[in-house]
N, C-alpha and C positions, 0 to 999 in steps of 0.2 A: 608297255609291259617292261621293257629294259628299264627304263628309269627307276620303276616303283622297285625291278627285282634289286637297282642298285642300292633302294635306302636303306639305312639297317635296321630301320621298327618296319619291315615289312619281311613276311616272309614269303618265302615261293607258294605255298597250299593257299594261300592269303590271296594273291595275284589272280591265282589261277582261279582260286571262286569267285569274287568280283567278276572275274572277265566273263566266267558261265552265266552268272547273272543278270551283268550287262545284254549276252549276247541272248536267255532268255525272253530279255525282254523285248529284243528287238524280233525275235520269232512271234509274239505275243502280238505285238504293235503289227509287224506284217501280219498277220491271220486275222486280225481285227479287220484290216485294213479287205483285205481278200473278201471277208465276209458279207464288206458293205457293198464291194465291185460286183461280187455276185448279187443282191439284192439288189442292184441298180438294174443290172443286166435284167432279169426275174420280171423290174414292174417293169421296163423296158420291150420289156416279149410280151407283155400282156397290153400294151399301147397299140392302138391299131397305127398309130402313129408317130414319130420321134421327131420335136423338132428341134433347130439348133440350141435356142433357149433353154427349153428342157434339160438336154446334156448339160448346156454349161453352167446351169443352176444346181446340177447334180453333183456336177467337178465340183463349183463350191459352197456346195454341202460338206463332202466329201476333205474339203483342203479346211474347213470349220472344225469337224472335227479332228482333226489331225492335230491342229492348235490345241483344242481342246485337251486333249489324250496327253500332251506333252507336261501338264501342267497339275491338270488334276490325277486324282489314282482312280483305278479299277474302280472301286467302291466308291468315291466323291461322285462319280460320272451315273453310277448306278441308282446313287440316293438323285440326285439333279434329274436323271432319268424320272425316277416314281414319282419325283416332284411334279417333273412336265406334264405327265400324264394326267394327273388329278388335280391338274388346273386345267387341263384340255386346251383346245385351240384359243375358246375366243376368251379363256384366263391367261393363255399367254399373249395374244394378242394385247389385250388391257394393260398388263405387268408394260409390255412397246410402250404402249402408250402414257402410263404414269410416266415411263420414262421421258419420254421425248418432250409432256408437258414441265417434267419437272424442271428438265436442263435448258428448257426457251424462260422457265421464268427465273432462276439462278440468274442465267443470261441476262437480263433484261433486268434484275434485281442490281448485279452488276454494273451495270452499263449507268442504271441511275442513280447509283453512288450508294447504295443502301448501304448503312452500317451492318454487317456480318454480325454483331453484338447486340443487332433491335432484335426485337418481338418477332419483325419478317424475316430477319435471317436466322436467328433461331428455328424458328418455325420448318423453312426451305429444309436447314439440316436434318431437321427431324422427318423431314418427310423425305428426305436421302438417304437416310440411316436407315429407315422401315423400308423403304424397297430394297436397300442392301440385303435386310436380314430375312425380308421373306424369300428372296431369292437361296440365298446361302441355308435356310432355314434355323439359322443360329449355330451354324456349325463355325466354330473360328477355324477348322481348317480347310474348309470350302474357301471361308472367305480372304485366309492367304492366299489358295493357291488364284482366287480372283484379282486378288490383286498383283501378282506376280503376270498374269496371264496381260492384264489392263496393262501392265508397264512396261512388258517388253513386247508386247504386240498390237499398239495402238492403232492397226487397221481394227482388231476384231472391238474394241468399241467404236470405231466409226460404225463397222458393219452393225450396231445395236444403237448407233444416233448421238454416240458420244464422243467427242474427238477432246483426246485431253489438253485442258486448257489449266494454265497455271491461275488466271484469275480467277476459276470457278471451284477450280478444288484449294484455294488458297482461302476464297472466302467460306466454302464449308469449314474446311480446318477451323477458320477465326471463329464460325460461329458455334462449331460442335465446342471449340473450346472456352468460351463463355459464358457455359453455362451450364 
């Protein structure tokens, strides 16, 4: 706050609502947060039983979203919401799974030298690009804030099967741009 009040394109009222903002937000972000401890607690009480597992699949539920939250807004989290929902379990289940087949055969596309500029890597990107977009739903500002998410926090692609690798998203690049 001292600094900004030092510059002189800032003014004090200026200071002082950014900082209510900030600190908004971070009431927002705790209550969020509160919401889901209590709902853990809630199915928690309803389990005849709690085993370690459980908890610590909850904790990281719980430290998933918090990533998440940091990255997208309110409303990105809410549309990705209604999205999850109406693909249900075993559409998001499937979506895992395009994924994981897609990036063993990138991989493996890779590995065998494939030209990024053939038919087959064309092809690969195209079918990288379409889970990007159903996922994002065509939103380009889901799909920044995905990609900001993917960049500074390459555990939560591991935790989705994808650990980033320069020669897989080097050959996407070459082939989305070929064509």
């Amino acid at each position: 706050i001292a600094k900004l009040l030092a510059r002189p394109d800032h003014s004090p009222l200026e200071v002082l609502r950014a900082h209510a903002d900030q600190l908004r937000a971070r009431v927002e972000a705790e209550t969020r947060l509160c919401e889901r401890l209590e709902a853990v607690a809630a199915r928690l009480e309803r389990a005849d039983s709690v085993s370690l597992s459980d908890l610590l699949e909850t904790i990281q539920e719980i430290n998933k979203m918090d990533k998440f939250e940091k990255y997208y807004t309110p409303e990105q989290l809410e549309t990705l919401a209604r999205r999850g929902e109406a693909l249900g379990e075993d559409g998001m289940q499937k979506a895992q799974q395009d994924w994981t087949d897609l990036i063993a055969a990138v991989q493996q596309a890779v590995q065998d030298g494939v030209d990024p500029k053939s038919e087959q890597g064309r092809s690969l990107a195209a079918r990288w690009d379409a889970l990007i977009e159903a996922f994002t739903g065509g939103d380009p500002g889901i799909r920044q804030s995905l990609a900001r998410m993917y960049q500074a926090e390459p555990n939560v692609a591991a935790d989705h099967g994808y650990r980033p690798d320069l020669a897989l998203s080097g050959f996407i690049d070459a082939a989305r741009n070929s064509g």
